[in-house]
C-alpha positions as CSV (number, residue, x, y, z in Angstrom):
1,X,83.5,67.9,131.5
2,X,80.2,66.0,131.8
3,X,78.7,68.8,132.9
4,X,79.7,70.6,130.9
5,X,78.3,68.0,127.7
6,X,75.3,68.3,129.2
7,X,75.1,72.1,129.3
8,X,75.7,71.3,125.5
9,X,73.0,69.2,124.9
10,X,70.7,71.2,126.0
11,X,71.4,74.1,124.2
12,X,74.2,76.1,125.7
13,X,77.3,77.3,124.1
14,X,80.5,76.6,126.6
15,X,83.5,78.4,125.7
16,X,86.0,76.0,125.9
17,X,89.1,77.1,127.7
18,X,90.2,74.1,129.1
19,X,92.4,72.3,126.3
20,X,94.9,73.4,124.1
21,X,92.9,72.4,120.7
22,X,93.9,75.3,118.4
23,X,92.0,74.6,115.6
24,X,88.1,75.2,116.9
25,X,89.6,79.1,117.8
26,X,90.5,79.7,114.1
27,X,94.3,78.4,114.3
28,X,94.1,76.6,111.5
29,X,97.0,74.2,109.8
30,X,99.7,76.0,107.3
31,X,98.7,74.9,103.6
32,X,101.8,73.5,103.2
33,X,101.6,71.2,105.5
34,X,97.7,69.7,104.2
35,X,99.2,69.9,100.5
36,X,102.2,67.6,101.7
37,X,100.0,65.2,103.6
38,X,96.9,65.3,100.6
39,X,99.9,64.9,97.8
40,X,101.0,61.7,99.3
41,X,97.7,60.0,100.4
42,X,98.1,57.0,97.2
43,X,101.3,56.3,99.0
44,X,100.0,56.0,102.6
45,X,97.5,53.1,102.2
46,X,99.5,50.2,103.6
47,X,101.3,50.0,107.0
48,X,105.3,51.6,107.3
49,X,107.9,50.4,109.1
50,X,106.8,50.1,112.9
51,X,109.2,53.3,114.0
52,X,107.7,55.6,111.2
53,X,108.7,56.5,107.4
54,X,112.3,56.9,106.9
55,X,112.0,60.5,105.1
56,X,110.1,61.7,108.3
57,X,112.1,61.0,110.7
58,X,115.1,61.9,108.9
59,X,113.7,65.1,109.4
60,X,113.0,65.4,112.9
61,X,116.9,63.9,113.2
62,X,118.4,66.7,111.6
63,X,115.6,68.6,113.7
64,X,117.1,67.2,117.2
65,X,121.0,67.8,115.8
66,X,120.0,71.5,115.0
67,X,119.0,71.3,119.0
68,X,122.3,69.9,119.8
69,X,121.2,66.6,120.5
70,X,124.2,64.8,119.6
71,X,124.8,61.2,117.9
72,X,121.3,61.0,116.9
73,X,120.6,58.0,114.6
74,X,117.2,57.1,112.1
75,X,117.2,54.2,114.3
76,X,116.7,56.1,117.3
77,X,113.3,57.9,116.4
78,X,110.0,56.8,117.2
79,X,106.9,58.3,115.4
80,X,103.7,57.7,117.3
81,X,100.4,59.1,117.4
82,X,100.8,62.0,119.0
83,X,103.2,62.3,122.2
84,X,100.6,60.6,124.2
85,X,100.7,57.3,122.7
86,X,104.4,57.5,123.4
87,X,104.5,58.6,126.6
88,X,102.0,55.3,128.0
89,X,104.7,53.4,126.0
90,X,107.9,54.8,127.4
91,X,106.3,53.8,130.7
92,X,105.4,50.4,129.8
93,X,108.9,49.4,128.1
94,X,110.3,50.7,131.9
95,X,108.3,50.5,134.4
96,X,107.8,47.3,137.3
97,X,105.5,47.0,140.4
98,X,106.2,49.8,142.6
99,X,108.9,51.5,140.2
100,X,109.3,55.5,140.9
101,X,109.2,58.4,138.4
102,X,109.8,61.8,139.6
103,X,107.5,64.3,137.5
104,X,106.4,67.9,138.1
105,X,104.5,69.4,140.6
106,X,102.2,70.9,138.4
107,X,102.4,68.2,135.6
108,X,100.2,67.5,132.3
109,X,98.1,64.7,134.3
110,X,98.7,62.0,131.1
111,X,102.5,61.4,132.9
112,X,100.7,60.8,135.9
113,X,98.2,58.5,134.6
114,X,101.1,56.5,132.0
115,X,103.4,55.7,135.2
116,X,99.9,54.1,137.2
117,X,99.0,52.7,134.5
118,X,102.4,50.9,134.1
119,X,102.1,49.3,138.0
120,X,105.0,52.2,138.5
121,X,104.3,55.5,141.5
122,X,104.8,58.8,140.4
123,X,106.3,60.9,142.5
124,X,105.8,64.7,142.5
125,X,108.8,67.4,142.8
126,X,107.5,70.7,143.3
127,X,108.2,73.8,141.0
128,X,108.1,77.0,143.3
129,X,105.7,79.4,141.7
130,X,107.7,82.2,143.7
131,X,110.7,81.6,141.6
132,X,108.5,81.6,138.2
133,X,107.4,78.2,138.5
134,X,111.0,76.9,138.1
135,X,111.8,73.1,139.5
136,X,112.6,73.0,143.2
137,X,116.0,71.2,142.7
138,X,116.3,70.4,146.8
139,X,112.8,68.9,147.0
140,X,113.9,66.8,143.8
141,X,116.6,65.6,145.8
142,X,114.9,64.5,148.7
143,X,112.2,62.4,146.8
144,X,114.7,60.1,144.9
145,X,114.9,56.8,146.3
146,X,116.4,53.3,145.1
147,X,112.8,52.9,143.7
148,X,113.4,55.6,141.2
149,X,113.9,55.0,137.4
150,X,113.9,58.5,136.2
151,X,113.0,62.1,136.1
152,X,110.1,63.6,133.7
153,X,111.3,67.3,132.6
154,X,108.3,69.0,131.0
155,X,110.3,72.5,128.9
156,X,108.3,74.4,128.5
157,X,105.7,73.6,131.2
158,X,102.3,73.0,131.0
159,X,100.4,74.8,132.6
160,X,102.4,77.2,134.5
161,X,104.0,78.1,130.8
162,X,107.8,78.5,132.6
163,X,110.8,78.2,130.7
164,X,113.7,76.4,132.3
165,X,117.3,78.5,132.4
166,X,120.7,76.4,131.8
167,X,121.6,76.4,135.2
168,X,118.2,74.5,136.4
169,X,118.5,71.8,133.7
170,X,122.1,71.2,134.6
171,X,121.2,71.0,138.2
172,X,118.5,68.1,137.2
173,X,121.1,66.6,134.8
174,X,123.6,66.5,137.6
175,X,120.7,64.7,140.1
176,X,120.2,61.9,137.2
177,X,123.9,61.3,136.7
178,X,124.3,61.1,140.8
179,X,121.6,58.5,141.0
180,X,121.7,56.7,137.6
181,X,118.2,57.8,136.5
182,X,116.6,58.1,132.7
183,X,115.8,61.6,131.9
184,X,112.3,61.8,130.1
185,X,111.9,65.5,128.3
186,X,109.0,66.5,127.2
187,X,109.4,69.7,124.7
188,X,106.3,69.9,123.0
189,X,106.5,73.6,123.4
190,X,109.4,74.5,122.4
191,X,108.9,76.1,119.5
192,X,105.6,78.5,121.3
193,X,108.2,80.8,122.8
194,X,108.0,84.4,123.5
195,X,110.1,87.8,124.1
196,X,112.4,86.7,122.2
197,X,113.3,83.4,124.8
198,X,115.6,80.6,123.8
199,X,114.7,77.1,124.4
200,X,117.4,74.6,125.6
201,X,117.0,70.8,125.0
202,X,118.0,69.0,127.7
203,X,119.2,65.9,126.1
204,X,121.6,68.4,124.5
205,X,123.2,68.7,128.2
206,X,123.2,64.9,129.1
207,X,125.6,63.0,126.3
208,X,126.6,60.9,129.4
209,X,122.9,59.9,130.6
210,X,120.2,58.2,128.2
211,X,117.3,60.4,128.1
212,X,114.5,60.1,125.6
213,X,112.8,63.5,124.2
214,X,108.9,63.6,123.2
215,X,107.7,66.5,120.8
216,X,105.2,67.0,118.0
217,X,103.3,68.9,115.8
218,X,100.3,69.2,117.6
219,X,100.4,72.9,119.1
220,X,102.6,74.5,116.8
221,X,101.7,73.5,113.6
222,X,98.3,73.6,114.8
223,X,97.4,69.8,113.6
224,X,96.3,68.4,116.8
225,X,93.9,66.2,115.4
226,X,96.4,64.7,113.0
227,X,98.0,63.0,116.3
228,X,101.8,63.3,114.9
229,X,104.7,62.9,117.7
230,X,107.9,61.5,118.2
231,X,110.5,60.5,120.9
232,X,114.0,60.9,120.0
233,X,117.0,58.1,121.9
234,X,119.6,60.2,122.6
235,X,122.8,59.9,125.2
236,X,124.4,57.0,127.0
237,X,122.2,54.0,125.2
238,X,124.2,50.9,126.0
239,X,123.0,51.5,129.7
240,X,119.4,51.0,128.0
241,X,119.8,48.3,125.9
242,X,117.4,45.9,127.4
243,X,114.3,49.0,127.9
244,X,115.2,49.9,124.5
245,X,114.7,46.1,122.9
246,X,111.3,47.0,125.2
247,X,109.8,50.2,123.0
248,X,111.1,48.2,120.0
249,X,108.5,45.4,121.1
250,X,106.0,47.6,122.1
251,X,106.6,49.9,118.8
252,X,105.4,46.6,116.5
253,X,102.9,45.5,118.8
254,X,101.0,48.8,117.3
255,X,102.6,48.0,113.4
256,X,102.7,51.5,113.2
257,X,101.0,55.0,113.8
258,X,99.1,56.9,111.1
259,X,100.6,57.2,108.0
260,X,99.4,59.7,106.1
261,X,99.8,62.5,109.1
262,X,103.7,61.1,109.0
263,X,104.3,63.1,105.5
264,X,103.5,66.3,107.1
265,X,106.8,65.7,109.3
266,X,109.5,66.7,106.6
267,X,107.0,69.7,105.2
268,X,106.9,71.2,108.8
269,X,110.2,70.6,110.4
270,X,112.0,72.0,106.8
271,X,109.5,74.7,105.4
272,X,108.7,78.0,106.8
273,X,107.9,78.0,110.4
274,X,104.5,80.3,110.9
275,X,104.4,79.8,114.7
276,X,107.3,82.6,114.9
277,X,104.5,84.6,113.1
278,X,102.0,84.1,115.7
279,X,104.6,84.5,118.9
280,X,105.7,87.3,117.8
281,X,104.7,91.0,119.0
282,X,102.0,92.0,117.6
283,X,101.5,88.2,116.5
284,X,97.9,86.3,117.6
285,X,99.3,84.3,120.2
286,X,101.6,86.9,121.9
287,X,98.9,89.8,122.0
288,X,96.4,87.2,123.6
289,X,99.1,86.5,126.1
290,X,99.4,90.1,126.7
291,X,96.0,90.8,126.6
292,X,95.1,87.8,128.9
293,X,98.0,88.7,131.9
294,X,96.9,92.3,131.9
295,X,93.0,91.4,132.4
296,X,93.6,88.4,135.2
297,X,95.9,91.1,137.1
298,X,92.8,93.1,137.7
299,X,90.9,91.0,139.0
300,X,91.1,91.0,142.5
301,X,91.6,87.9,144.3
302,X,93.6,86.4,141.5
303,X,98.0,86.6,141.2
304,X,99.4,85.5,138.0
305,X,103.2,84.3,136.8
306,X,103.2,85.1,133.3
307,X,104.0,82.3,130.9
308,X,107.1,82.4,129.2
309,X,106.1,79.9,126.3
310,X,103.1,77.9,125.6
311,X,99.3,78.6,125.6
312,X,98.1,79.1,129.1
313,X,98.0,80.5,132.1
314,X,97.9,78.9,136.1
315,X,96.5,82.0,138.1
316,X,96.3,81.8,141.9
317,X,92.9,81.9,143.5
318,X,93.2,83.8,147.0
319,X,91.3,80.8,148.8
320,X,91.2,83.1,152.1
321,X,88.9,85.8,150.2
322,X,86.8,83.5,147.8
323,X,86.3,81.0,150.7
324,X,87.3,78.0,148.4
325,X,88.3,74.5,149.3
326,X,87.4,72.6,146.7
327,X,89.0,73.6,142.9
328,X,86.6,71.1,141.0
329,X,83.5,73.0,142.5
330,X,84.8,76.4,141.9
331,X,85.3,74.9,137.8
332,X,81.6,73.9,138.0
333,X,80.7,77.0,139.7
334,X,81.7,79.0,137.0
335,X,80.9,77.1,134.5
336,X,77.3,76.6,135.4
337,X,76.9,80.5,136.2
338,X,78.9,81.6,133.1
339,X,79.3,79.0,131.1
340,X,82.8,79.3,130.3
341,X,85.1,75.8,131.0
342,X,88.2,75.9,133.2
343,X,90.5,73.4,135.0
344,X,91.1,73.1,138.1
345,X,94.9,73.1,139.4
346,X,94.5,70.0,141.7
347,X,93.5,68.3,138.0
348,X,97.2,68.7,137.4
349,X,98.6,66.8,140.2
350,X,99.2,70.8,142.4
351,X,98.8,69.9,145.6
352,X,96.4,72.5,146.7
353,X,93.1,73.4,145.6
354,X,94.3,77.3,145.3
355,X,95.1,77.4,141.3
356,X,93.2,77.2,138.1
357,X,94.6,76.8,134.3
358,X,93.3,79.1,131.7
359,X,94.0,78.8,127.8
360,X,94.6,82.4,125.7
361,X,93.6,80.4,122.3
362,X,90.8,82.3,121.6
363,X,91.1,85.4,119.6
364,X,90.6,88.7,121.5
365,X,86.7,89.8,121.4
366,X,86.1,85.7,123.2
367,X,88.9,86.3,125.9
368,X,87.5,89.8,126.5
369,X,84.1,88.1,127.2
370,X,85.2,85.4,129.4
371,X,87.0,87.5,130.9
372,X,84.4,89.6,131.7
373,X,82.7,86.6,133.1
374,X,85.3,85.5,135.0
375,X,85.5,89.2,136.7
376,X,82.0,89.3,137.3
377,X,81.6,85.9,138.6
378,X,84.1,86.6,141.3
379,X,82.8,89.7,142.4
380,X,80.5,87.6,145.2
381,X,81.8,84.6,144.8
382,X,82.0,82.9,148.6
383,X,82.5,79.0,148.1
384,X,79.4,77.2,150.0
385,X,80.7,74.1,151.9
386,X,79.2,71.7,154.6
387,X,80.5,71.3,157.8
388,X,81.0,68.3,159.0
389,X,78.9,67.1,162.0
C-alpha cells in the first residue's frame, strides 16, 4: 500500500482492486437512504443512547427475526461504527492472556488482528478450496483446546466468496455445543448473493449456544464510509452474563457511534432493497462476476473457485510455473509494472504464498483493462529470488 501512495504521488493512476470500497467504482448510495439520514440531521446533534437509537435497531431486530434469529430483544443490539469497531470490542469484553479463537483459514485479517490485540491467539481452521472453499470441520476439531473461547464463522466469506450449506453450519454448531464455545458470525454479505443462493444465519441454528452476529450496511447499501454496523445477542445468554455486562461497559466507554449514519438503518433494512438489482443476471455486480471468472480462467497459470456471494475473487497462482515464493512481491511486482493493486493471500492469514484476492467492483471497460494487465504481466513472469549462501 505505500507503494503504492507513492506511485500516487508522483503521478500515477493505481487501479485499486484491493478493497471492497464501492463507491469510488460508481456504486453509489440509494437516495433513499441519503434523504433519510439528511432529513434527520437537526435531530442527530447530541449523543444517543450508548447501544444506538431505539427506532434503528428496532429495525435490524425485526431484520434478524425475518432471519430466524429467535428471541431477539432491543436490548440485545449493538450499533457501532461499522462491524469493525465491534469486532475489536467483542474481543476485548472476552478475551484473557493466552485465550483461543478459532477463525478461518482464509480470514478478513481485522479478526486476526482484534483477538492479538485483545492478549487472546487466533487459531486458524482451514477451509478446503477443493470443496469450494467450505470449512474443513475435522481440522476444526483437532485445533480446539481448553484455551478456546469460541469459533469465528465468516458467511459468506471474504475472500474466497463461499457460501456455507446447512449441513456445514450444523456441523460447526454441533463442535460449539460439544466444547462450550461462543459462536461469532460474521454475515456482512449476506445480502450480495447470487444464482439465486440462499443465505442461512447461523445463530438461527444455535437457540442453545450464545453466538453474537456482526453485519452492516457497508457493502450492500453501498455506504461504506458512513461506518454503520451492528452485532445482534442471540441464543443461550445467561451462559454470558458476565462477557455481556463486558460489551455493555465497553459500549459506554465510546458513548455512542455516529448518529446521523444510525437513521439510515430503518430506511435500508424496510425500503426497497437495490442490491437484488445489482446481483441479479444481467445486474452490475453479477455480469462483473461473470465477466471476471471467465477472463481469470484464461489465463494460464491461474485456477479460480467462483464466488458464490460477495465482491471478490481468491485465484490460485501455479507457484511451480511463475517461480513465486513470496505473495507480497508478486503484489508489488504487478503493481509497479502495471499499476494495478492486488492482495496477496498470505495478507489473509492462507498459509501459503500461492493465492491472490481480486475485487470485480469496477464496471466492465476497467476490469477488461486490468485484466488485460494482469494477462500480460504473467506472460514472462519468473519470480527473481536470492539464494541463500
Amino acid at each position: 500500500m505505500k507503494e503504492a501512495q507513492r506511485l500516487e504521488a508522483e503521478g500515477h493512476k493505481i487501479l485499486k482492486l484491493n478493497i471492497g470500497n464501492p463507491a469510488p467504482f460508481g456504486l453509489t448510495a440509494p437516495e433513499e437512504i441519503i434523504g433519510a439520514v439528511a432529513a434527520n440531521l437537526p435531530l442527530a446533534d447530541g449523543y444517543c443512547d450508548s447501544k444506538g437509537l431505539y427506532p434503528a435497531r428496532e429495525a435490524i431486530k425485526k431484520y434478524a427475526t425475518e432471519k430466524g434469529i429467535r428471541g431477539v430483544t432491543v436490548d440485545d443490539i449493538y450499533i457501532g461504527n461499522g462491524v469493525s469497531e465491534l469486532i475489536v470490542q467483542a474481543m476485548q469484553g472476552l478475551l484473557d492472556n493466552g485465550d483461543e479463537i478459532l477463525l478461518p483459514a482464509p480470514d478478513y485479517p481485522l479478526w486476526t488482528a482484534a483477538v492479538s490485540l485483545a492478549s487472546g491467539t487466533a487459531v486458524h481452521y482451514l477451509c478446503d478450496e477443493s470443496s469450494g472453499w467450505l470449512p474443513d470441520l475435522a481440522d476444526m476439531k483437532k485445533k480446539i483446546t481448553n484455551r478456546t473461547k469460541g469459533i469465528v464463522v465468516i458467511n459468506p466469506n471474504n475472500p474466497t466468496g463461499a457460501l456455507y450449506p446447512q449441513e456445514i453450519l450444523e456441523g460447526i454448531v454441533e463442535l460449539a455445543a460439544e466444547h462450550g464455545l461462543i459462536l461469532f458470525a460474521d454475515e456482512i454479505y449476506d445480502r450480495i448473493i447470487y444464482d439465486g443462493k440462499r443465505h442461512i444465519a447461523l445463530a438461527s441454528l444455535a437457540d442453545d449456544l450464545f453466538c453474537i452476529t456482526l453485519n452492516g450496511l457497508s457493502k450492500s447499501h453501498r455506504i461504506a464510509g458512513f461506518r454503520v454496523g451492528w452485532m445482534v445477542l442471540s441464543g443461550n445468554k445467561s451462559i454470558a452474563a458476565d462477557y455481556i455486562e463486558g460489551l455493555n461497559i465497553l459500549a459506554s466507554m465510546r458513548l455512542c457511534s455516529n448518529v446521523p449514519a444510525q437513521f439510515a438503518i430503518p430506511a435500508a433494512l424496510e425500503g426497497h432493497q437495490s442490491i437484488e438489482d445489482l446481483i441479479a443476471p444481467g445486474g452490475r455486480l453479477y455480469e462483473q462476476r461473470e465477466y471476471t471468472y471467465k477472463r481469470l480462467l484464461e489465463i494460464p497459470g491461474i485456477s479460480c473457485v467462483k464466488p458464490q456471494a460477495g465482491l471478490y475473487f481468491f485465484p490460485r497462482l501455479d507457484t511451480e510455473k511463475f517461480n513465486i515464493r513470496d505473495d507480497e512481491q508478486f503484489v508489488l511486482d504487478f503493481l509497479l509494472k502495471e499499476k494495478v493493486l492486488l492482495v496477496q493471500g498470505t495478507g489473509f492469514n492462507w498459509p501459503d504464498p500461492d493465492h491472490f484476492r481480486i475485487v470485480f467492483l469496477p464496471p466492465l471497460e476497467e476490469l477488461s483493462v486490468a485484466l488485460d494487465n494482469l494477462a500480460h504481466f504473467l506472460q514472462d513472469y519468473r519470480q527473481k529470488w536470492e539464494v541463500a549462501v
